[in-house]
Phi, psi and omega in degrees: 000130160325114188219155175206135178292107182236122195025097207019010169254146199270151244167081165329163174298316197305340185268340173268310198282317160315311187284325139336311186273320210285298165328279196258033182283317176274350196252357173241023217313329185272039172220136200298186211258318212287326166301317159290314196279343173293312157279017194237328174281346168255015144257003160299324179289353167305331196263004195303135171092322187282143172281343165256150248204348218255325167262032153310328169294309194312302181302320224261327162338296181307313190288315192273335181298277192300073111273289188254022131330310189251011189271151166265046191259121167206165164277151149339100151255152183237148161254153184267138169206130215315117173278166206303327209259349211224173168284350190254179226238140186265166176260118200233117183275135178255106157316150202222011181279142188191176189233126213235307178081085149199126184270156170289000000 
């Protein structure tokens, strides 16, 4: 198993890739849990087979952020926006529909 020394403690990959999930669970909150750990195990598994190892957390940090940067699995939100004539504000629901290909 993959270990790295961080300020003298040793620290598994599984353990940086924990800490990965832990980063983007909250930077991603309108995206179900299961759909970031789906993407995040397949870009870890891109690394399957190389032998160093050692940015591997990094890439995959990286590989799974543009995925769902650029993915539309997102929930329905909504924003506020100034209406034209008046001070008060209209409401604009942003659609939030998508196909994922992933069974539960």
């Amino acid at each position: 198993m993959w270990r790295t020394r961080i300020l003298g403690v040793q620290v598994s990959e599984a353990q940086h890739i924990d800490a990965v999930r832990a980063r983007l669970y909250p930077r991603y909150p309108d995206v179900d849990r299961y759909l970031v750990d789906e993407v995040i195990d397949t870009a870890l598994h891109r690394f399957d087979g190389c032998p160093i190892r050692d940015f591997v957390p990094l890439l995959v940090e990286r590989a799974a952020t543009r995925a769902l940067n650029a993915s539309p699995i997102r929930s329905p939100r909504t924003e506020h926006l100034p209406a034209e004539s008046s001070g008060a504000f209209a409401v604009v629901t942003m659609p939030g529909t998508f196909e994922t290909g992933l069974d539960r």
